[in-house]
C-alpha positions as CSV (number, residue, x, y, z in Angstrom):
1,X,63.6,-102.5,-49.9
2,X,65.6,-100.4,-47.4
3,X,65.4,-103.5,-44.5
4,X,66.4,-100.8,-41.5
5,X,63.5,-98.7,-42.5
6,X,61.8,-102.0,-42.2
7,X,63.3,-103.1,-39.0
8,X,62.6,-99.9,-37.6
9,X,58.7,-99.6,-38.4
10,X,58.5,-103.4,-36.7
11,X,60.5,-102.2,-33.4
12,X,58.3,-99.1,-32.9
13,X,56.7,-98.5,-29.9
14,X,52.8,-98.2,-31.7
15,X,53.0,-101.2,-33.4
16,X,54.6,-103.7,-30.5
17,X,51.3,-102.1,-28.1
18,X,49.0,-103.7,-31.1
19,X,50.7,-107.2,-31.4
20,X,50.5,-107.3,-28.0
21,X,46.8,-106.4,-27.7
22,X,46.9,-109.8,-30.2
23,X,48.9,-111.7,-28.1
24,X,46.7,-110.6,-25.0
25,X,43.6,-112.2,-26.4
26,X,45.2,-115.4,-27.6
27,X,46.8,-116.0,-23.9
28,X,43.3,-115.3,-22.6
29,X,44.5,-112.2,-20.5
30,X,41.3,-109.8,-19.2
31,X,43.7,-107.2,-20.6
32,X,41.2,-104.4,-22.4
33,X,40.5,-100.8,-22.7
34,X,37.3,-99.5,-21.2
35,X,34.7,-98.6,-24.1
36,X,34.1,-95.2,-22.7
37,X,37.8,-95.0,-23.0
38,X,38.5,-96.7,-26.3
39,X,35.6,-93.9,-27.7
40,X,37.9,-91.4,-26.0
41,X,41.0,-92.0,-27.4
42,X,40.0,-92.6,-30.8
43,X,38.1,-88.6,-30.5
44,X,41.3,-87.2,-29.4
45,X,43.3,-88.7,-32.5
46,X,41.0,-87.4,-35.3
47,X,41.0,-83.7,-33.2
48,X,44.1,-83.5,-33.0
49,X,45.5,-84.6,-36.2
50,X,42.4,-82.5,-37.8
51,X,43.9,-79.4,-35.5
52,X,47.3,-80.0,-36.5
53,X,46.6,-80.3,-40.4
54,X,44.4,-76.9,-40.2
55,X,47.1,-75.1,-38.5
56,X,49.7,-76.6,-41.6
57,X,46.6,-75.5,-44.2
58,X,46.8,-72.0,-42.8
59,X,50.5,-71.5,-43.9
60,X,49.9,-73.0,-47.4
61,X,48.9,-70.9,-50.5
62,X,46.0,-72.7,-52.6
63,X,47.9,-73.2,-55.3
64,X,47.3,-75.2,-58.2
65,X,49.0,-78.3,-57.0
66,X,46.7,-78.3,-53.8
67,X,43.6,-78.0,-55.8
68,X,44.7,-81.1,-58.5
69,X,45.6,-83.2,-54.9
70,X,42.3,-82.8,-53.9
71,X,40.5,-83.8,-57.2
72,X,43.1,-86.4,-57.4
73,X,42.5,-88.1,-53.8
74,X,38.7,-88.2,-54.4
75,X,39.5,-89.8,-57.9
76,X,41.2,-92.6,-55.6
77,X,38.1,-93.3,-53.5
78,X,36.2,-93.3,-56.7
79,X,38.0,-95.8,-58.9
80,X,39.4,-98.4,-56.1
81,X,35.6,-99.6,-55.3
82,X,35.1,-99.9,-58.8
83,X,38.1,-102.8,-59.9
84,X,38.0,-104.3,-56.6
85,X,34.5,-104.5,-56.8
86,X,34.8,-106.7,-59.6
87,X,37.4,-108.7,-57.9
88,X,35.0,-109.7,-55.3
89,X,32.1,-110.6,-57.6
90,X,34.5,-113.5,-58.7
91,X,33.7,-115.1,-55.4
92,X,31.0,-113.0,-53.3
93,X,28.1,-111.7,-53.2
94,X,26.8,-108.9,-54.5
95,X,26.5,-107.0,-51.0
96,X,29.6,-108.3,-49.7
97,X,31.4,-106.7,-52.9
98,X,29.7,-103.9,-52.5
99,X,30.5,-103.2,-48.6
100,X,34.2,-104.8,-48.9
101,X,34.4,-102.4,-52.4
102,X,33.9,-99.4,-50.5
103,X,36.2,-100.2,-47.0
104,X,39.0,-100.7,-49.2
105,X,38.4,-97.4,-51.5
106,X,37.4,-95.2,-48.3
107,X,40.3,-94.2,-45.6
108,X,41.2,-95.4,-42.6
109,X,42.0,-92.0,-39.9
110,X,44.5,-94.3,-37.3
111,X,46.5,-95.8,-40.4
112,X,46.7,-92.1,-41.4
113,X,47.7,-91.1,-37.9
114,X,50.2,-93.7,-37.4
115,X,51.5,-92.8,-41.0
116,X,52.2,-89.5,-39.6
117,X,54.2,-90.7,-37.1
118,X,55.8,-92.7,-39.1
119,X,56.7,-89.5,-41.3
120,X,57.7,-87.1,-38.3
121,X,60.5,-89.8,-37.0
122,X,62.0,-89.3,-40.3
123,X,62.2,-85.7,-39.7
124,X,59.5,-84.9,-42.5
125,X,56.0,-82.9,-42.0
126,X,52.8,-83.5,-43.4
127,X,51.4,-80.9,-45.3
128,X,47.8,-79.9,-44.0
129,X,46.0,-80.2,-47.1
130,X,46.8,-84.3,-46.6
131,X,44.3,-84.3,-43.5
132,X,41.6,-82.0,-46.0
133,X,42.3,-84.6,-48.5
134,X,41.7,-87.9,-46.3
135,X,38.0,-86.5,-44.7
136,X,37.0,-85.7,-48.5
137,X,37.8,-89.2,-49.6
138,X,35.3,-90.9,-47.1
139,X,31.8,-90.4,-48.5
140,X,33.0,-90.7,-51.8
141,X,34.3,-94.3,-52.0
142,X,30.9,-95.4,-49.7
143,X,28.7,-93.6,-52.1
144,X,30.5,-95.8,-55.2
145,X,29.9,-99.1,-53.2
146,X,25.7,-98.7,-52.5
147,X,25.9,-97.6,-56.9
148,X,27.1,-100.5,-57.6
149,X,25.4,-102.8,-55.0
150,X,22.2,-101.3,-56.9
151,X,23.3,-101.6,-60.2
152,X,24.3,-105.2,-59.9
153,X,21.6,-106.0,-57.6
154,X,18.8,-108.2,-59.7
155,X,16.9,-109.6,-57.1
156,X,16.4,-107.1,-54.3
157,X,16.0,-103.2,-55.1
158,X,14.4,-102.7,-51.6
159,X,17.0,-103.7,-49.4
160,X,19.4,-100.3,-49.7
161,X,18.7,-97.5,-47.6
162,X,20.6,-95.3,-50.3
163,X,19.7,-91.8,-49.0
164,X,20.6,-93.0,-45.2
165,X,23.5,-93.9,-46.4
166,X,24.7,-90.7,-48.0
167,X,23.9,-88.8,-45.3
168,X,25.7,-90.8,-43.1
169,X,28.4,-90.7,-44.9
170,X,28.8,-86.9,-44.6
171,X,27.9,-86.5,-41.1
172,X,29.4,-89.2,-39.4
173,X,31.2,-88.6,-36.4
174,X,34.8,-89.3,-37.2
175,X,34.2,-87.3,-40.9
176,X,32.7,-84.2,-38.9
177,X,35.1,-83.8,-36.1
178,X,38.1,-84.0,-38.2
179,X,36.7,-81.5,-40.7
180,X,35.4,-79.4,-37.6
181,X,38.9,-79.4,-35.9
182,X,40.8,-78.8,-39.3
183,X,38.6,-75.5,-40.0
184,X,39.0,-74.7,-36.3
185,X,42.7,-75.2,-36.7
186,X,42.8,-73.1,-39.4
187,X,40.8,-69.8,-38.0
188,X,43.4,-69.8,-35.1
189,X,46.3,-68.2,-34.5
190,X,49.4,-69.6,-34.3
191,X,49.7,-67.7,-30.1
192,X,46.4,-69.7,-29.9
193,X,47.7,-73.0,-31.0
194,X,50.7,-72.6,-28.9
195,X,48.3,-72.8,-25.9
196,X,46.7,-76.0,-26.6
197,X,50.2,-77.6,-28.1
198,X,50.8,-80.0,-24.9
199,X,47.4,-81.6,-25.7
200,X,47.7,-81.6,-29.4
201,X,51.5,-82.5,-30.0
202,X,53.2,-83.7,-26.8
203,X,50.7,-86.5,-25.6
204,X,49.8,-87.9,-29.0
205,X,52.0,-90.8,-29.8
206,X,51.8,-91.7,-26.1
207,X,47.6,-92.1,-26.9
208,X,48.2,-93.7,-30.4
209,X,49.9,-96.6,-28.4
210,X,47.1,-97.3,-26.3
211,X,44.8,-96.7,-29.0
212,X,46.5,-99.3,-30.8
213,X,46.5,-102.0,-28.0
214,X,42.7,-101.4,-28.3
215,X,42.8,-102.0,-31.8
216,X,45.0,-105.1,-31.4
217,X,42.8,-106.7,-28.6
218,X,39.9,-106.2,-31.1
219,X,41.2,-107.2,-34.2
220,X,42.6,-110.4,-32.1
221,X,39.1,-111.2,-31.3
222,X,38.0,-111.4,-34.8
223,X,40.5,-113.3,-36.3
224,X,39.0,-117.0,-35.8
225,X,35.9,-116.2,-37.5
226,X,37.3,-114.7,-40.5
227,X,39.7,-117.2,-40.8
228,X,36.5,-119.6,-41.0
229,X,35.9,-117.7,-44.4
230,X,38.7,-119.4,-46.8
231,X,41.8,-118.1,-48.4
232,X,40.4,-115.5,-51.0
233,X,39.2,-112.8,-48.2
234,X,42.7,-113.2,-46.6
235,X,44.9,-113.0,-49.9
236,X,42.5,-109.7,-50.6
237,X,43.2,-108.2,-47.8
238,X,46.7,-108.6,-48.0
239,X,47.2,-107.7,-51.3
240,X,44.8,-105.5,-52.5
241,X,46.7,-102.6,-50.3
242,X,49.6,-103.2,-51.4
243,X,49.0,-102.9,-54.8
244,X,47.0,-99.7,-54.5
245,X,49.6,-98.3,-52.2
246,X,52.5,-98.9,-54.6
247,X,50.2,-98.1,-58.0
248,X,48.9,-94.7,-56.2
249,X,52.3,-93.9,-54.7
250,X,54.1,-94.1,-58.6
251,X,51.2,-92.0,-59.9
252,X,50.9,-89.6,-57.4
253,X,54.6,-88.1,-58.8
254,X,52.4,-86.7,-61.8
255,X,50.3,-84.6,-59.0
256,X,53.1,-84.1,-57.1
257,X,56.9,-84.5,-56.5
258,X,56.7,-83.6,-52.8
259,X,57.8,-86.7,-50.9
260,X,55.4,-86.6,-47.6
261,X,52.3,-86.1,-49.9
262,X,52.8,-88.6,-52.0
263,X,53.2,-91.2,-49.4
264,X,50.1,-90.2,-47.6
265,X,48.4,-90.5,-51.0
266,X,49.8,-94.3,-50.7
267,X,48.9,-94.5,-47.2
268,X,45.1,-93.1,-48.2
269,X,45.0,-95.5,-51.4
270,X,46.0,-98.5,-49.8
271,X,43.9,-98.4,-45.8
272,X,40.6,-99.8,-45.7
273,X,37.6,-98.2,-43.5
274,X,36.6,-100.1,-40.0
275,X,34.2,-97.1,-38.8
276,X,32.7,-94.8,-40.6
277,X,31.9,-97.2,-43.9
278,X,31.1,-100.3,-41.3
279,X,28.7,-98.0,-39.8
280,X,27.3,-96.8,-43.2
281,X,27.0,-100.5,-43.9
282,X,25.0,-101.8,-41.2
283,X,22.6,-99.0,-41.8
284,X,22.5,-98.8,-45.8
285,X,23.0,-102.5,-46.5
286,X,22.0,-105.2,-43.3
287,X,22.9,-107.8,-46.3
288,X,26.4,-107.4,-45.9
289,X,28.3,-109.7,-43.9
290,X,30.2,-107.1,-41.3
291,X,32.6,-110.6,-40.2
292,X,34.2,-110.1,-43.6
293,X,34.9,-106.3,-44.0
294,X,35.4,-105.5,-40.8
295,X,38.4,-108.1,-39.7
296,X,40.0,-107.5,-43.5
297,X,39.8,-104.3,-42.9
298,X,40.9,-104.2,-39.1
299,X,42.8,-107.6,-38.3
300,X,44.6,-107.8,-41.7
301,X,45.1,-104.9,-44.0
302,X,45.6,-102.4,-41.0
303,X,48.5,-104.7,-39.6
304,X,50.1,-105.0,-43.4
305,X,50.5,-101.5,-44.2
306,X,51.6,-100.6,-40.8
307,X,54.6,-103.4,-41.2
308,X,55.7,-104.0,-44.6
309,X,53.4,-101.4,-46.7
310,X,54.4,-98.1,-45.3
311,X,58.3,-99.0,-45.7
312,X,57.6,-100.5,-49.5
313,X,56.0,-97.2,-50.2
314,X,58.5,-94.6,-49.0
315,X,61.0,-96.5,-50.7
316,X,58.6,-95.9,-54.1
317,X,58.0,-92.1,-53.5
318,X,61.9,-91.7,-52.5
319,X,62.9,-93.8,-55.5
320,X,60.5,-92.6,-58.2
């Protein structure tokens, strides 16, 4: 592993604001963000990367490659719920498989976000059809978890909302506005972008930091009850990513030899959903425990691949 790119991902700026949102909560500081705030902040991220991506999409040519990375990401959010789902079943429940299943084979938008980031201070660019590719690979993934949650579900065929659940999926808040602002991004002009750039490019890693204090105040809180859980949740979460990260970052080379897209196709395979498949969840499946999906997703996946992951899989994509 290259240990500078390492050393650098732990020293930046984002990630320091998130262990210190951690650190705030087990001090017992009344350090938070307002919820009206926190809501806020999370809106502006998925605009503006969804702005930003259209605007890249409208330079691109559909070509052929574009079209096989789209197929290609949705066959991602397809297959992960499927093996992991299995996984699970060795020591959970049926609806906890199911729910945890689909987190980890959905996306996560802020681990995309941050990825970016992580991207641009190596002087590379994301390609726009990346931000197409992570909204298409939501519904997908939560759409595997309620089939198999029903197909493995002997006792109780009346406890899935399934059609709810669908719909959600498509029109959930964080899935439409990114979609919205990437087709918006994409009608305008390049003079019309330029207008709106101090909002969409020069203020955004300064709100991904506070963002991610949220999210570390909040995944702090969580900790001590999923904890209470045992080992296997905890070795999941930490692994699991990692493993789809590096397997999806090597096979991505046969879609594509472009080095940014490939490691966002890590970065998509290995996140986990904590909004829009916990909120598909609690409507489509009250069974599922959200204490277990939400911190794995949140309080211990998020935190891996924004440390060690995202270096282990730009060494892959640079290496392979």
């Amino acid at each position: 592993m290259n240990f500078n790119l390492l050393t650098e991902n732990l020293t930046n700026p984002a990630l320091l604001f998130f262990v210190l949102g951690i650190i705030a909560v087990y001090v017992k500081s009344d350090l938070e963000i307002p919820a009206n705030s926190s809501k806020f902040i999370s809106l502006y991220l998925l605009f503006a990367i969804g702005f930003k991506g259209g605007q890249e999409l409208s330079h691109e040519s559909f070509t052929t490659e574009i079209i096989l990375s789209m197929f290609f990401g949705i066959g991602i959010s397809l297959v992960i719920p499927v093996y992991t789902f299995f996984i699970l079943r060795k020591k959970l429940n049926v609806f906890d498989a199911g729910a945890i299943a689909a987190a980890y084979g959905s996306v996560s938008a802020v681990t995309f976000v941050t990825a970016v980031s992580y991207l641009e201070s190596n002087q590379i660019t994301v390609h726009g059809q990346m931000v197409a590719i992570m909204a298409l690979m939501e519904s997908p993934a939560i759409i595997m978890g309620l089939v198999l949650i029903s197909f493995f579900n002997k006792l109780d065929t009346q406890g899935i909302k399934k059609n709810a659940a669908i719909q959600h999926s498509l029109t959930n808040g964080s899935v439409l506005l990114i979609l919205g602002s990437l087709v918006i991004g994409f009608l305008a002009s390049a003079k019309q972008a330029e207008g709106i750039k101090p909002f969409t490019n020069d203020i955004f890693k300064g709100f991904l930091a506070i963002f991610l204090l949220d999210m570390g105040i909040t995944s702090g809180k969580k900790l001590k009850d999923f904890f209470s859980a045992g080992w296997f949740p905890l070795l999941f979460a930490i692994a699991i990513p990692l493993f789809n990260g590096s397997v999806f970052a090597l096979l991505s080379g046969f879609i594509t030899h472009d080095i940014s897209n490939r490691f966002m196709f890590a970065i998509l395979a290995a996140s986990a959903s904590y909004i829009a498949v916990p909120a598909a969840m609690k409507i489509s499946v009250p069974k599922a425990n959200p204490g277990l999906y939400l911190p794995m997703a949140l309080a211990v996946t998020f935190p891996v691949n924004i440390t060690i992951g995202m270096p282990i899989y730009f060494m892959i994509v640079q290496n392979s």
